[in-house]
N, C-alpha and C positions, 0 to 999 in steps of 0.2 A: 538067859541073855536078856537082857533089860533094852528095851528100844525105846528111842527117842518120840516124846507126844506130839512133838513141834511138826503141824503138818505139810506135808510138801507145798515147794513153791507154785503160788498159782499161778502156772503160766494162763491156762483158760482166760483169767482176768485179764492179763496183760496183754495178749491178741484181742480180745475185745474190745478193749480200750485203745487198742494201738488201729484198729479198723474203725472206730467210732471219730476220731480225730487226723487219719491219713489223710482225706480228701482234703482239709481246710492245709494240712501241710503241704500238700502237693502243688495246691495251688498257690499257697508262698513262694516256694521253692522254684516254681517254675517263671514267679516275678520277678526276685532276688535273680535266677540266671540271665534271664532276658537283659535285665535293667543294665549287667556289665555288658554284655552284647550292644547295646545301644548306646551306652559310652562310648565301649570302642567305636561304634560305627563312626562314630560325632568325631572323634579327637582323632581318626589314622591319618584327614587328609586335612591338609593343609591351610587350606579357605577355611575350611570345617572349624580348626581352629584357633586362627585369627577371630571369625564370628563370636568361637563360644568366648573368648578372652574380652573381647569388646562388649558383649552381655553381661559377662561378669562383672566388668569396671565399674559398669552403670547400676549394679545392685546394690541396694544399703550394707554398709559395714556387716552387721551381724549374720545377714543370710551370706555374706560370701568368708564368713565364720566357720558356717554351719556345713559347709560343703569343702572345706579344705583350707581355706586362707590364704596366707601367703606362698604357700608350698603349690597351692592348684595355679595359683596367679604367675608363677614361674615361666609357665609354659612348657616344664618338661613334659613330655607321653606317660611318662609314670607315674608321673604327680597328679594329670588330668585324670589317669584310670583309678584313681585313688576317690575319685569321688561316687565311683558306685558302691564306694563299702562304708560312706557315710551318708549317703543321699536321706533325705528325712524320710520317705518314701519307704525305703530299707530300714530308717530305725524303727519305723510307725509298729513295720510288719513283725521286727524282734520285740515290739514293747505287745502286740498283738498275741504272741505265742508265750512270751515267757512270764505273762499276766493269766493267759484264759485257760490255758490248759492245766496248768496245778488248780486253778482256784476252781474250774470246773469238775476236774476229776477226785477234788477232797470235799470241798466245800459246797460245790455244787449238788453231791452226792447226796448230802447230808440231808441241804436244804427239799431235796425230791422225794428224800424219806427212803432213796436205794441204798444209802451205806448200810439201815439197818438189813436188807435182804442179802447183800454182800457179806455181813458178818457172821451172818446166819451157817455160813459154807464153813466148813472146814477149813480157814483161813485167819491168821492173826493181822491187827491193827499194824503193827510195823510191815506184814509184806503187801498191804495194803500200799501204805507211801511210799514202800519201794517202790512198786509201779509206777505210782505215780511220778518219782522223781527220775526214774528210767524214763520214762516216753518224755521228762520236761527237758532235762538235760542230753538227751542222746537227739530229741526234735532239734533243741538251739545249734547243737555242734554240727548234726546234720546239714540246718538252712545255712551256716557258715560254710561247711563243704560244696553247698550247692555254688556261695558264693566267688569260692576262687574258682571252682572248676567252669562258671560261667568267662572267668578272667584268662582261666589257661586257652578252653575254646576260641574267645575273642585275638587271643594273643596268634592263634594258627591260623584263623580264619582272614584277619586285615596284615596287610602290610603296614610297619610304620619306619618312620626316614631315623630312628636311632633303637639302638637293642632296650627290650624291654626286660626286666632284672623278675623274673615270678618271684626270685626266694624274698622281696621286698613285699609281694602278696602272701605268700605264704605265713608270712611273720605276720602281719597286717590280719591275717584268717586266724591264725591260732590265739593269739590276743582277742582279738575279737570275741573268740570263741568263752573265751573264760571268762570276759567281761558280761556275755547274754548268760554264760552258766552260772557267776554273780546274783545276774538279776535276775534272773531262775530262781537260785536256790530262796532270794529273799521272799519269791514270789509264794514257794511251796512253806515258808516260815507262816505269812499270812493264811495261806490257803489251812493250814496244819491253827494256828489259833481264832480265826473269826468263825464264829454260825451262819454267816451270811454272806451269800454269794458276792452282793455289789460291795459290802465291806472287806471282802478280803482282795478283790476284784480291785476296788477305788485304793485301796493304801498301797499294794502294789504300784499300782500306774502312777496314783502320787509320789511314789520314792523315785520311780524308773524318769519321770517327764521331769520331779527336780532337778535331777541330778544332772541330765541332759541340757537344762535350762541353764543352770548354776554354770556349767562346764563352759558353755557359748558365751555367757555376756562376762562372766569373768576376764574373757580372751578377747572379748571385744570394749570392753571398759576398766578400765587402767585402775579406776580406784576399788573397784571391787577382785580384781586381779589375785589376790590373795586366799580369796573363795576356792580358786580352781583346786588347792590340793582337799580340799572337802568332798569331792565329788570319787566317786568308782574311776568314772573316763578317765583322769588326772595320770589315773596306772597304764594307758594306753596311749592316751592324745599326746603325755608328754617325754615318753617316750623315745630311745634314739632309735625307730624302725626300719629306717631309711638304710643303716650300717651293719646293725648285729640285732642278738635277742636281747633285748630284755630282761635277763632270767630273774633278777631280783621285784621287779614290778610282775611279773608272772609268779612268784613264788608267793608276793600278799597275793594276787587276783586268786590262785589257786585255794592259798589257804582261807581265803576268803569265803568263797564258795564251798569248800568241806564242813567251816565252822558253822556257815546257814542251814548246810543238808542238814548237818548232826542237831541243831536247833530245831529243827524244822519233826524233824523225826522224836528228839524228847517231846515238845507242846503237845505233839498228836499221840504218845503215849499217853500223856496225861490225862488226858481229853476225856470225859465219861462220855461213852459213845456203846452202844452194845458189841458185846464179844462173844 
């Protein structure tokens, strides 16, 4: 009987890495929930939200862009709770994880001289990046779960004077989700071709902060308007979230995201790195 040389999956790595990076997650996670708690808290009561609508009014164009637009200026409860799933706050902390974590755990490795002790185990270069791209994209969809389930909470814990629709959150988190799995996967492309940490690190954050950029003043400046379908967001911001799925702007985000993994995964093939 001929057995396979391919050695088993290293889970060892994977608990390692996944204990080495839990605490900074946990502490996200526990932001991202709070942050829709504190919404709700602002927007159940009434005065509450007179207040934040007259704040708002008085905010330059692009920052009340940046947190919802015309849809938060409404004044529905729904449309107000919508701003904890874009607060910049919230995006800081997805541009935080779905930048440090691949580029630490490939590139970072490198650069400390432990990938070569890593390879050294009975272990191949692709189940290498599979870990890595397991703790990158199973962390983003995670902090996304933490973020509705902050919203389902807020939804039981406040009273508000009209029904609040979760499945418009729900849709809102799963989008979401593939949009950070996105810039994940672009993240792990980097992390998989630079030597260096702050370079795989910095072209990341450069792609994720343009794109973010791009999305905002496009919406908020009439003659650059045309930019916005350039951008990832374009697949989510524009969106009819409010009624149905999406399926065909989640069907690019998706394959979007496979074609970076599988990118991500050839470069690091390639890579002369020890085996």
């Amino acid at each position: 009987m001929i057995r396979s040389s391919r050695p088993p999956f290293p889970f060892p790595l994977l608990w390692f890495w996944f204990l080495r990076i839990l605490p900074v997650w946990l502490g996200m996670a526990a932001v991202i929930f709070l942050m829709q708690i504190a919404i709700a808290a602002i927007v159940h009561d009434n005065t509450n939200v007179r207040m934040f609508l007259t704040i708002l009014r008085s905010l330059p164009s692009i920052v009340k862009t940046a947190i919802g637009g015309d849809m938060v200026e409404s004044g529905s409860m729904s449309a107000l709770l919508t701003v904890g799933y874009q607060h910049p706050l919230v995006m800081f902390l997805y541009l935080l994880y779905s930048v440090g974590v691949p580029a630490g755990l490939l590139t970072g490795e490198i650069q400390r001289g432990t990938m070569e002790l890593i390879l050294s185990r009975p272990i191949t270069k692709t189940q290498v990046y599979i870990c890595a791209a397991v703790l990158t994209l199973a962390g983003l969809f995670g902090l996304i779960g933490m973020m509705f389930l902050g919203t389902v909470t807020a939804v039981n814990v406040y009273e508000f004077n009209e029904p609040i629709t979760l499945g418009l959150f729900l849709r809102l988190a799963v989008n979401g989700g593939l949009l950070a799995g996105a810039f994940g996967a672009f993240s792990l492309v980097c992390a998989a071709a630079f030597g260096r940490l702050y370079s795989a690190a910095g072209v990341a954050a450069g792609f994720l902060t343009l794109n973010y950029f791009i999305a905002i003043v496009a919406e908020w400046w009439p003659q650059v308007h045309f930019l916005r379908k350039a951008t990832l967001f374009y697949l989510v911001y524009y969106s009819n979230l409010w009624y149905a799925w999406p399926l065909r702007n989640m069907a690019w985000l998706g394959a979007i995201l496979v074609a970076l993994v599988l990118l991500g995964g050839v470069i690091w093939r390639s890579r002369d790195l020890p085996s």
